[in-house]
C-alpha positions as CSV (number, residue, x, y, z in Angstrom):
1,X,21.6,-14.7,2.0
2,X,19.7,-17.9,0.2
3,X,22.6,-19.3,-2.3
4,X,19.9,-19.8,-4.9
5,X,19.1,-15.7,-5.0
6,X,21.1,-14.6,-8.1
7,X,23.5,-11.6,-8.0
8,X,21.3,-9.8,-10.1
9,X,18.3,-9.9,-8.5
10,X,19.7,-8.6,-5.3
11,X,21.2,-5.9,-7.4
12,X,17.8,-5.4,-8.9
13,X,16.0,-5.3,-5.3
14,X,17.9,-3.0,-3.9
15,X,17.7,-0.8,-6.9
16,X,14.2,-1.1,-7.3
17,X,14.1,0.0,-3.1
18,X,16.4,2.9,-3.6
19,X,14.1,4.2,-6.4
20,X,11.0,4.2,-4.4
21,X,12.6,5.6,-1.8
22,X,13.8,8.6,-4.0
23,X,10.4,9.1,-5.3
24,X,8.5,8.8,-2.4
25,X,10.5,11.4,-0.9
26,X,9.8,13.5,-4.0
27,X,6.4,13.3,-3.4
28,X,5.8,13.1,0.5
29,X,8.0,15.8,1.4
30,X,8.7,18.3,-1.8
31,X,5.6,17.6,-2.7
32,X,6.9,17.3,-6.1
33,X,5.7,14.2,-8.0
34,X,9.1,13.2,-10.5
35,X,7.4,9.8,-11.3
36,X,4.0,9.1,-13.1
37,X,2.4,7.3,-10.4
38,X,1.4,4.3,-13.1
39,X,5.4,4.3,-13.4
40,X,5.9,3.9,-9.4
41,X,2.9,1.6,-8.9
42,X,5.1,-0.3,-11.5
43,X,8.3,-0.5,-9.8
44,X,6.2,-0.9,-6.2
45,X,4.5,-4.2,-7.6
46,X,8.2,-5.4,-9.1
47,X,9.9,-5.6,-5.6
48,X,6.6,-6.8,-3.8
49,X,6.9,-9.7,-6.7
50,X,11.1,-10.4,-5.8
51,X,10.2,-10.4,-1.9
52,X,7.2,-12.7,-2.7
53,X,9.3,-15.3,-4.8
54,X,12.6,-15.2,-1.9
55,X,11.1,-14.0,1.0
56,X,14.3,-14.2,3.1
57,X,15.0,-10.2,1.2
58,X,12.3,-8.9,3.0
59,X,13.6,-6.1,5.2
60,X,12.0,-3.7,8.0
61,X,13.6,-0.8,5.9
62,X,11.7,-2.3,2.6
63,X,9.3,0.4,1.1
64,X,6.8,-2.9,0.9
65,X,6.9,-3.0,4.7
66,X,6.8,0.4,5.5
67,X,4.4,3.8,4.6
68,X,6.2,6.4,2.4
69,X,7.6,9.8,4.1
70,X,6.8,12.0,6.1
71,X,3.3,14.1,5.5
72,X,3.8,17.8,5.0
73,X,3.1,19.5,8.2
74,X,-0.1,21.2,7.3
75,X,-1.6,17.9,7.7
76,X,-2.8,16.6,11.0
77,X,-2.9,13.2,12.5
78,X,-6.3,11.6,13.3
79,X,-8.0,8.7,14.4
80,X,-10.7,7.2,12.6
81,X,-13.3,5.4,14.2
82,X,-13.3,2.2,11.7
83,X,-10.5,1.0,9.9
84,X,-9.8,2.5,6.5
85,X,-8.6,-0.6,4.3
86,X,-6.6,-0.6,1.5
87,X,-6.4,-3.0,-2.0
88,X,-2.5,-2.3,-1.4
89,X,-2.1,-1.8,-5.1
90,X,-4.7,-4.4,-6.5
91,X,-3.3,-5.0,-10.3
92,X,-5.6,-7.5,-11.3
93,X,-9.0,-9.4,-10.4
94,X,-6.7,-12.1,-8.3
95,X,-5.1,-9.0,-6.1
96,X,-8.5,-8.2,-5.4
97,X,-9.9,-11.1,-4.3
98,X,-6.9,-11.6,-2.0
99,X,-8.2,-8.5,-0.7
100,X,-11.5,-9.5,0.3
101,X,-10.5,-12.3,1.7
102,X,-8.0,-10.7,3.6
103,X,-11.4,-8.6,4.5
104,X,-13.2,-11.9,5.5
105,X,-10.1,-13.2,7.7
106,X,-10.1,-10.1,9.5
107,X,-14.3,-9.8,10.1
108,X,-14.3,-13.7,11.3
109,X,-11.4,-12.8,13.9
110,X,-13.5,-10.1,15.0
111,X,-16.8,-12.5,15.7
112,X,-18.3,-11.5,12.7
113,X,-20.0,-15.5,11.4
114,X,-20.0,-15.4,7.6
115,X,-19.2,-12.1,6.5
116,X,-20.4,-10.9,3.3
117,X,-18.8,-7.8,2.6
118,X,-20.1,-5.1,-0.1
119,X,-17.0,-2.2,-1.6
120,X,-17.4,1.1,-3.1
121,X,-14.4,1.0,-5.8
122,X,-13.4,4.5,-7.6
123,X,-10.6,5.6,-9.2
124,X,-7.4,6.3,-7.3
125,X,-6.2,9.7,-6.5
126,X,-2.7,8.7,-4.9
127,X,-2.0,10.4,-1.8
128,X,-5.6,11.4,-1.2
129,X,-8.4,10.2,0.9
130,X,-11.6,11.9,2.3
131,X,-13.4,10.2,4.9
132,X,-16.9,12.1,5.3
133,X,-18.9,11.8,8.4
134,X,-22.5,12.5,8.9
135,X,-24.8,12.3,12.0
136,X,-28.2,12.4,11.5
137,X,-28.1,13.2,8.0
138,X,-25.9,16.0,8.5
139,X,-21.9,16.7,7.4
140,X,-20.2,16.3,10.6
């Protein structure tokens, strides 16, 4: 552990870790939301903020590195056919930006030459997503 990491931000990290845990669980597998999800967004962006400023905290086991639990079992696994993307919590215009040039990076790698990238941004419904495909003008 860096020296210059006070005893009370460690304490901090890994309370902020064991809370998201908690609530994630909560959510993922009672399906019970305990939390607002303004409120755990909150406490998601404070430890993302601690690991960004001393790195050397970042764990495998750190909710910022990992997806939260396990989906109820009525769900299925599938595999879509283009990448679904995330903002990864965007709380201003800079986490944004980040994101699209995280999108850039990644289109360049992929032999794209000067991507200009247009986004669709609605309001978040945590836990959801719908990915609608059509062929041929038709709901597949």
């Amino acid at each position: 552990m860096d020296e210059r990491v006070s005893k009370d931000t460690i304490n901090r990290l890994n309370k902020l870790k064991e809370a998201i845990e908690k609530y994630r669980y909560d959510y993922h597998v009672l399906n019970k939301a305990t939390i607002s999800e303004s409120a755990l967004d909150s406490l998601k962006h404070e430890l993302v903020e601690i690991e960004t400023k001393y790195p050397q905290l970042i764990t495998p086991d750190s909710p910022s590195q990992r997806v939260a639990g396990e989906p109820l079992p009525e769900f299925k696994k599938i595999t879509h056919k283009v990448p679904q993307w995330s903002f990864n919590d965007a709380f201003s215009k800079e986490d944004m930006v980040e994101f699209d040039a995280r999108v850039k990076r990644f289109l360049i790698q992929s032999g794209i030459e000067n991507p200009n990238p247009s986004y669709v941004c609605e309001h978040k419904i945590d836990g959801l997503k719908v990915v609608l495909e059509y062929k041929n003008g038709l709901l597949f």
